[in-house]
SEKE-594199 format. One record per residue (C-alpha): residue number from 1; residue in three letters; chain; x, y, z. Coordinates in steps of 0.001 Angstrom, whole numbers, plus 524288, in hexadecimal, padded with zeros to 5 digits. Last residue first. Layout:
<nodes>
(node NUM, 'ALA', 'A', (X, Y, Z)),
...
</nodes>
This chain:
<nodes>
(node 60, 'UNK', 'A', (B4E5E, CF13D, 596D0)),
(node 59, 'UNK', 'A', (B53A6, CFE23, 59715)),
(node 58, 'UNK', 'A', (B57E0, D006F, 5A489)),
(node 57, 'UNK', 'A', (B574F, D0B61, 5AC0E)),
(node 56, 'UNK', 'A', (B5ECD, D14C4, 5B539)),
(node 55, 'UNK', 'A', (B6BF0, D17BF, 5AEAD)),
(node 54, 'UNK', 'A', (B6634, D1A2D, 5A0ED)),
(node 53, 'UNK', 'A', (B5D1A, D266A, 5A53E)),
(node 52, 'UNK', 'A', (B6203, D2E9E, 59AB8)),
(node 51, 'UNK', 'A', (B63E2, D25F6, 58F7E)),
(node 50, 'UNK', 'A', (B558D, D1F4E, 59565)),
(node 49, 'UNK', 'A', (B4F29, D2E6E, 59342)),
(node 48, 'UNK', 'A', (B5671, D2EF1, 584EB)),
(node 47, 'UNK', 'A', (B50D9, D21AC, 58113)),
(node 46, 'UNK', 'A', (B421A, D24CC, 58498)),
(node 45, 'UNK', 'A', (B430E, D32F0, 57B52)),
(node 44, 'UNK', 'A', (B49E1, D29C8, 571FA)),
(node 43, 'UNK', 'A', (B3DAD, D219B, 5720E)),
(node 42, 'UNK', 'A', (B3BD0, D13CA, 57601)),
(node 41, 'UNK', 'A', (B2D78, D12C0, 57B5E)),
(node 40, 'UNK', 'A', (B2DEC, D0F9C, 58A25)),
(node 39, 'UNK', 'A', (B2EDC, D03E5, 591F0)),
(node 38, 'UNK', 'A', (B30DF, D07C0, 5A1C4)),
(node 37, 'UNK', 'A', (B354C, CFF75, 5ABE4)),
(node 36, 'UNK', 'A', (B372D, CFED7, 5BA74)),
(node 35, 'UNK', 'A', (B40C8, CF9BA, 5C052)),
(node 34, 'UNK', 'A', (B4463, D05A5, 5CA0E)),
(node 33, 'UNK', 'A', (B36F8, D0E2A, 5CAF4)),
(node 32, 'UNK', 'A', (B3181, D179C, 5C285)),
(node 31, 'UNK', 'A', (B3426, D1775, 5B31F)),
(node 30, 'UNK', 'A', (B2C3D, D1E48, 5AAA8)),
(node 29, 'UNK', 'A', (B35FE, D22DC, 5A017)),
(node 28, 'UNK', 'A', (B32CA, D2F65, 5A60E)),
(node 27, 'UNK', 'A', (B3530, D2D64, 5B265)),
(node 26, 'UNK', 'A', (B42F7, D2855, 5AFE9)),
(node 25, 'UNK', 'A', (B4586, D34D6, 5A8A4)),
(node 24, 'UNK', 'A', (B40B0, D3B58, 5B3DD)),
(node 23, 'UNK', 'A', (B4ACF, D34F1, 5BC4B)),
(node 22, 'UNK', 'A', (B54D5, D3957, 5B2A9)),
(node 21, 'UNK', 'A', (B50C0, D4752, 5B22F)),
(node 20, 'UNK', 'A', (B51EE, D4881, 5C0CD)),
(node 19, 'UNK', 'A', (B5F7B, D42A0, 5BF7A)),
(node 18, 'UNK', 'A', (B6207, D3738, 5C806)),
(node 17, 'UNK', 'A', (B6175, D3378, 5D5E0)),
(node 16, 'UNK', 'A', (B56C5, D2B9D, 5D629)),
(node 15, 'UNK', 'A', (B5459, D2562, 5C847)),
(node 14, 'UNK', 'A', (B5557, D174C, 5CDB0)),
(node 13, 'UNK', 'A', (B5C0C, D0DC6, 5C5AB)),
(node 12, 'UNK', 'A', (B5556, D0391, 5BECA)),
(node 11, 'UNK', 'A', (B4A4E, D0B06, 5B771)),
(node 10, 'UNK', 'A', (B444D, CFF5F, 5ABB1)),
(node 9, 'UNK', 'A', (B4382, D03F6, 59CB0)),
(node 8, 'UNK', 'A', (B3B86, CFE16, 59310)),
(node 7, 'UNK', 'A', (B3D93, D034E, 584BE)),
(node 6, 'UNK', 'A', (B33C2, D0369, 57BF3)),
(node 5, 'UNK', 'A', (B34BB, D040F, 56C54)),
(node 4, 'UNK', 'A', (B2EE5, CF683, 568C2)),
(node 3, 'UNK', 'A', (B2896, CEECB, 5740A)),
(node 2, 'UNK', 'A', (B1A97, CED17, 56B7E)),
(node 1, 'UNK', 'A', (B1502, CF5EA, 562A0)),
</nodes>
């Protein structure tokens, strides 16, 4: 299975200052640091968390 079905994601605004559910919602999609990316599988469950978190990453 090669690139099908993932999305890669990449944090450009900082999640300081947000919602405490927000910043864990960055956590969870395993992002740490400004710039740096993340490819996970593309599920709806993935979808909804980047729906909510829209204004700090970058789908790339």
């Amino acid at each position: 299975m090669c690139n099908e079905n993932k999305v890669k994601l990449q944090l450009v605004r900082s999640p300081i200052g947000t919602r405490e559910t927000h910043r864990a919602t960055v956590r969870g999609l395993g992002l740490r640091k400004i710039g740096s990316v993340s490819e996970l599988q593309d599920t709806p469950a993935v979808r909804g968390m980047i729906n909510k978190i829209g204004y700090l990453v970058k789908v790339l």
